[in-house]
C-alpha positions as CSV (number, residue, x, y, z in Angstrom):
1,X,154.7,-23.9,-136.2
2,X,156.3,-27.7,-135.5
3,X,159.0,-25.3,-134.1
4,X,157.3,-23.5,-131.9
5,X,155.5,-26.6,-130.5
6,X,159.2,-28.0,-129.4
7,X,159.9,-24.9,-128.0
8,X,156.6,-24.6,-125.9
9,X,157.2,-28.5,-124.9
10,X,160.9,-27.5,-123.9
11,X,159.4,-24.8,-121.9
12,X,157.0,-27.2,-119.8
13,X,160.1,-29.5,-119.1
14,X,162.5,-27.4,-117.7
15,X,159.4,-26.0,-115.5
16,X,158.9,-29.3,-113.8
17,X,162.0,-28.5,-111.7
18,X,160.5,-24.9,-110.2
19,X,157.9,-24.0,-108.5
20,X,156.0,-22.2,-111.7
21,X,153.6,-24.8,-112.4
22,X,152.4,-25.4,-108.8
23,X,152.1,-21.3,-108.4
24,X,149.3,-21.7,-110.8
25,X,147.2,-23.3,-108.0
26,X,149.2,-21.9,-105.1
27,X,148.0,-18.6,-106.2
28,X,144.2,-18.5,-106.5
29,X,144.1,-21.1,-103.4
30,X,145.7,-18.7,-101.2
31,X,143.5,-15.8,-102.2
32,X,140.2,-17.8,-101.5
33,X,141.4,-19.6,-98.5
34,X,142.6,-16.0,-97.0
35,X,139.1,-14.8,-97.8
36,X,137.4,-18.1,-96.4
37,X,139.3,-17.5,-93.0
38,X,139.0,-13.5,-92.4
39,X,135.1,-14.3,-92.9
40,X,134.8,-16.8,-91.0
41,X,136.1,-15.2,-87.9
42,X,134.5,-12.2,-88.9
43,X,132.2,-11.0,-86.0
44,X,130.0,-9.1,-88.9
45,X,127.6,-10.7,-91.3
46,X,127.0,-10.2,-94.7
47,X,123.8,-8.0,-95.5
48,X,122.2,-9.5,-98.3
49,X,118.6,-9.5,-97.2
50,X,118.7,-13.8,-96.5
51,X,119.5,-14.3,-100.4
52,X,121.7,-16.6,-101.8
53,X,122.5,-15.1,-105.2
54,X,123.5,-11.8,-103.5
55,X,125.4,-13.3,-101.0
56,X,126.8,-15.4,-103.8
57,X,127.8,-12.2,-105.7
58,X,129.3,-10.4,-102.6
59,X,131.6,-14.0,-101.7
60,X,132.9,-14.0,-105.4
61,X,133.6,-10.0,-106.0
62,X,135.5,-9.9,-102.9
63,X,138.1,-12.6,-103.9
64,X,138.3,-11.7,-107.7
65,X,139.0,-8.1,-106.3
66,X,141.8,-9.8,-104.2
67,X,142.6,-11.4,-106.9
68,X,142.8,-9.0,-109.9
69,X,144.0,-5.9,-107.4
70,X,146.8,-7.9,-105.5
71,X,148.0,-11.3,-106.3
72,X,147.2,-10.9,-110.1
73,X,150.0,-8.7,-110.8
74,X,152.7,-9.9,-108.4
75,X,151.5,-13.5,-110.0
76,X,152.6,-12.3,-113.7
77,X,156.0,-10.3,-112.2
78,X,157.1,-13.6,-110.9
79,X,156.1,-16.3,-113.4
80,X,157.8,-13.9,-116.0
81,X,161.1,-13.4,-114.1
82,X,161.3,-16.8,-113.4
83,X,160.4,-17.8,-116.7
84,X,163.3,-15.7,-118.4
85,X,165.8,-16.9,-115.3
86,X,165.9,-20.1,-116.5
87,X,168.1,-18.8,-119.5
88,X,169.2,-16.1,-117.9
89,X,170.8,-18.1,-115.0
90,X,173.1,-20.3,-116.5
91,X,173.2,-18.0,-119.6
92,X,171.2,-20.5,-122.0
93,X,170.3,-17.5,-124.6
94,X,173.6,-18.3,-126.4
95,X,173.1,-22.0,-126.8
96,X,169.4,-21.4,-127.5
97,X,170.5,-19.3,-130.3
98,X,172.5,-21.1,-131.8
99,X,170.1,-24.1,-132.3
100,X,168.8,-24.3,-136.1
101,X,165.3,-22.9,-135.4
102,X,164.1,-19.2,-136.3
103,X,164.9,-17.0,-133.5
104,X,161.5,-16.0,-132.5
105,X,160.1,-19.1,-131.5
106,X,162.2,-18.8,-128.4
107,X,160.5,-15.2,-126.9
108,X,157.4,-16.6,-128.2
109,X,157.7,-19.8,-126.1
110,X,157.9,-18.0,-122.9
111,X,155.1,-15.3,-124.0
112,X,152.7,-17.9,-124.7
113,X,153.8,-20.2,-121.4
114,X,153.6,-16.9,-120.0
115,X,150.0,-16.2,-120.7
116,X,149.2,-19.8,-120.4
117,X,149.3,-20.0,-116.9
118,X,148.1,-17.0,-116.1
119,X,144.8,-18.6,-117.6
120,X,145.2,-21.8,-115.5
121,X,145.3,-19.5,-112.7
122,X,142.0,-17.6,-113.4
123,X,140.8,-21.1,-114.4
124,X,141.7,-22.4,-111.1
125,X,140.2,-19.5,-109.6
126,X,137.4,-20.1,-110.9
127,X,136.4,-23.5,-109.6
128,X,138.0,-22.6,-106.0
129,X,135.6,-19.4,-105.8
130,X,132.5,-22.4,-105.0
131,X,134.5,-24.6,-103.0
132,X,135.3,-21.7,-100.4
133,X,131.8,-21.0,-100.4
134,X,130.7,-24.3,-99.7
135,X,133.4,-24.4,-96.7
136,X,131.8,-21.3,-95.5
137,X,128.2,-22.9,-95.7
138,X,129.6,-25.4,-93.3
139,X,132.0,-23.0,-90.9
140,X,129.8,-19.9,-91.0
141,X,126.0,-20.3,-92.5
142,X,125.4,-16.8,-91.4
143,X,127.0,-15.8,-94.3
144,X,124.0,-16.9,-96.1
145,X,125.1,-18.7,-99.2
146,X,123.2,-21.4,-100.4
147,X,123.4,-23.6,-103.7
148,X,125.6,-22.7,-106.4
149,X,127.4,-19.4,-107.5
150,X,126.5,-17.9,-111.2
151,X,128.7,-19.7,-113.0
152,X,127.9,-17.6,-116.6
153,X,128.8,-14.6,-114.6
154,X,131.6,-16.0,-113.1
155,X,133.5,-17.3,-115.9
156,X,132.9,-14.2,-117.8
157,X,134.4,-11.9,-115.1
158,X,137.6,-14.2,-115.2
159,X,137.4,-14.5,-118.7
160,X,137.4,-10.4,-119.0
161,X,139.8,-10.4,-116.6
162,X,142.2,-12.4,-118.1
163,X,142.0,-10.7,-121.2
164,X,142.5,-7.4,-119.9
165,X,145.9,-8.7,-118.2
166,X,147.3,-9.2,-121.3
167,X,148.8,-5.7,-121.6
168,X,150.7,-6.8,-118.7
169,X,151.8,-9.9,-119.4
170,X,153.7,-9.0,-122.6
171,X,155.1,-5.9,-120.3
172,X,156.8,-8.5,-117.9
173,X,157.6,-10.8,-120.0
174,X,159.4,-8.4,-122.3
175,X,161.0,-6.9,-119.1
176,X,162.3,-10.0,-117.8
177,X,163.7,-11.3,-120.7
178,X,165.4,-7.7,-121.4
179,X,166.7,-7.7,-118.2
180,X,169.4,-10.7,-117.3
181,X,169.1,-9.6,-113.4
182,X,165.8,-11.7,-112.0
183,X,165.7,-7.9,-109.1
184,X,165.2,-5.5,-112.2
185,X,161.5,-7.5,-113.0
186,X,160.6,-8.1,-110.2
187,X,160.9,-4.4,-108.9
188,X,159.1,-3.1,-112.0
189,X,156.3,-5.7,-111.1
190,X,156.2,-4.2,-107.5
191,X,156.2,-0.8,-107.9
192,X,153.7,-1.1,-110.5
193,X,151.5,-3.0,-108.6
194,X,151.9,-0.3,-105.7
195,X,151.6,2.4,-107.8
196,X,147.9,0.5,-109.1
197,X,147.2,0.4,-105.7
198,X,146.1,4.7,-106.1
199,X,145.7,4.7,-109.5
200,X,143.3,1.7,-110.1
201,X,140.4,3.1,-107.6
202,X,140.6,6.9,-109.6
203,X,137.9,6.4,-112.5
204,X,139.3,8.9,-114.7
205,X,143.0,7.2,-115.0
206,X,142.2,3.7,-113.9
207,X,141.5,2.1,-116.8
208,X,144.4,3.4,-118.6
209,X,147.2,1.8,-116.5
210,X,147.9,-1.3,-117.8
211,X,148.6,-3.2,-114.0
212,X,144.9,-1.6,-112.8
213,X,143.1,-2.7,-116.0
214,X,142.6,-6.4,-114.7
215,X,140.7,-4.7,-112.0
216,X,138.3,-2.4,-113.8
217,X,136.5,-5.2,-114.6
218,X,134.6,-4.9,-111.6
219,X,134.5,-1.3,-111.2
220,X,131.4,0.6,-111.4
221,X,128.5,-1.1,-112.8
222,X,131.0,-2.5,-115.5
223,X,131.1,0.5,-118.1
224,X,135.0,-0.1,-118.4
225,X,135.3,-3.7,-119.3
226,X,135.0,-3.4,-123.2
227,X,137.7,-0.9,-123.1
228,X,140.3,-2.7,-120.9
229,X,139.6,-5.9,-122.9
230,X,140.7,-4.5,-126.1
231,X,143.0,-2.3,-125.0
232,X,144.4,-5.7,-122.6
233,X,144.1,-7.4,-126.4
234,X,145.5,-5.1,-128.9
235,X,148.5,-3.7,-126.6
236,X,149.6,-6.9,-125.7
237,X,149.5,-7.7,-129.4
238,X,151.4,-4.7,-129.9
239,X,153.9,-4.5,-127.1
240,X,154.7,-8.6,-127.6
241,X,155.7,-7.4,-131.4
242,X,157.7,-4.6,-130.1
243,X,159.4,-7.0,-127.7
244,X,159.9,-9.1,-130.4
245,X,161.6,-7.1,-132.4
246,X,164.5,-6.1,-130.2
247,X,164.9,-9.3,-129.2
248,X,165.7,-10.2,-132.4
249,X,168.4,-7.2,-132.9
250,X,169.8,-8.0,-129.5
251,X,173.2,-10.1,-129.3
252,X,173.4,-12.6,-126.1
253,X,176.6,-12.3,-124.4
């Protein structure tokens, strides 16, 4: 474990020198602001019947769809290639290797940094989602929010969310740490994402592709969320051992 912690602490130094840990808030903040501005000069008003909690509801689905349907996955693609760069660049797998530490803390280190900003950025997320409404109280009041969000409901989505990404996370990470060239992740991360595009809005397949499962979350009236949670749980589980047991046979040139 006391390794594992080093390795995790080496992690968060050499990510002071990139971009990774400011893409935790870069990300959500662009999604709400982009949401903020298109409704504000938005000709159309929301119809919620002059209530708050349904206009509340209607602010926060849109940018968590945003969110899990867009940036989500292109968020994870990037964070993971980058992630795995920083040895594959300078080809620092060798002298990580070498060090007198059990091999697996090193691919464990980057799957849990990995999934630990992805949870800042739902965190993040969440507490933005209320600051762009209360921006839009003040630019637009026609939009008809008015005190504060659900919060419960809120959290849980992101939590859910979250969870369900999983799958996904151990996908990329495995990918980009297969892979030495940073264009081989990140083009599996695209065309995923495009290809979740079509398959995330069919109801029959949607939940079963790992890059739309974030996203059935919100889809229907919520009958696929305990699925895509534990199948988010249990195959990232499973795919992080898989990945971590070719790591283990592979030799670093």
């Amino acid at each position: 474990m006391s390794a594992l912690l080093r390795a995790l602490h080496a992690e968060s130094l050499k990510m002071r020198g990139t971009l990774a840990l400011w893409m935790c808030l870069i990300a959500p903040a662009t999604v709400v602001a982009l949401y903020v501005l298109q409704v504000s000069f938005s000709k159309l008003g929301m119809r919620t019947g002059g209530d708050p909690a349904k206009a509340w509801f209607a602010f926060s689905q849109s940018i968590l769809v945003l969110w899990l349907f867009l940036m989500l996955p292109l968020f994870i693609t990037l964070q993971s290639a980058l992630l795995a760069g920083l040895e594959h660049g300078e080809r620092q797998w060798k002298h990580l290797l070498a060090l007198p530490v059990p091999r697996s803390v090193h691919y464990l280190a980057k799957l849990i940094m990995l999934a630990a900003m992805v949870f800042a950025s739902f965190a993040i997320l969440t507490l933005l989602i209320p600051l762009g409404g209360l921006v839009l109280m003040w630019v637009k009041p026609s939009f008809g929010l008015a005190g504060a969000p659900d919060w419960i409901r809120l959290a849980t989505l992101a939590g859910a969310g979250f969870v369900a990404s999983l799958l996904v996370i151990a996908l990329q990470n495995w990918i980009a740490i297969r892979w030495r060239s940073f264009t081989v992740a990140v083009s599996v991360g695209m065309s995923a994402t495009v290809i979740g595009f079509l398959v995330g809005q069919s109801n029959r397949f949607g939940h079963w592709y790992p890059w739309s499962m974030p996203m059935q979350v919100l889809a229907g009236q919520g009958e696929h969320i305990a699925f895509v949670m534990l199948a988010g749980l249990l195959g990232g589980i499973v795919v992080a051992g898989l990945g971590l047991a070719e790591f283990l046979r592979r030799e670093f040139s």
